[in-house]
C-alpha positions, 0 to 999 in steps of 0.5 A: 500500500502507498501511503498518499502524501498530504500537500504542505501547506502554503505560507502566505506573505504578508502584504507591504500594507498591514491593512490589506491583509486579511482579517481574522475570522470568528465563528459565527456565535463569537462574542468578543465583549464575553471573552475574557483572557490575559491580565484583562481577565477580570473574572478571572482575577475576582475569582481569585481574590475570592478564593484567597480571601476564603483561604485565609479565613479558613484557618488552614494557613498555619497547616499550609506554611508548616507544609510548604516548610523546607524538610531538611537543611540542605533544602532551606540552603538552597532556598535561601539561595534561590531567595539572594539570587532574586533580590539580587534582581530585583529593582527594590521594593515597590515605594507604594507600600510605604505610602501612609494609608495606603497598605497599612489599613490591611488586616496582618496576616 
């Protein structure tokens, strides 16, 4: 049996003049106002806030921290480092955070 080839499939050049070429299309039911994705997801983002809010409140922080602990000292070694190396990357601490009423209202955790 002789296996039946599938043509490659064309690239096409893109036309000199951005507007020339094609449009995207969207199947008939698209609703782009419905569509929510990248850091403008909003749902999204509520949807977290909501379960971090019920997470805190639940009284499982403690458990959850003591799990998430290092398990021996060669693991906290080497998240110590891991830690430096960040900081050493990092730009500082963002200045908002020191502005007077503006974080300090929120509850300690």
């Amino acid at each position: 049996m002789s296996k039946s080839r599938k043509p490659e499939p064309s690239i096409k050049e893109p036309k000199p003049n951005p507007h020339e070429n094609e449009p995207q299309r969207f199947p008939p039911d698209h609703k782009p106002h419905e569509q929510e994705l990248g850091e403008g997801n909003y749902r999204a983002g509520r949807d977290y806030d909501k379960a971090a809010a019920e997470f805190a409140k639940s009284g499982r922080v403690e458990q959850a921290a003591e799990d998430a602990a290092p398990d021996s000292d060669r693991e906290a070694a080497e998240l110590s480092r891991a830690e430096q190396e960040g900081r050493a990357r990092s730009k500082g601490e963002d200045p908002a955070l020191h502005v007077k009423g503006l974080f300090q209202d929120l509850p300690e955790s």
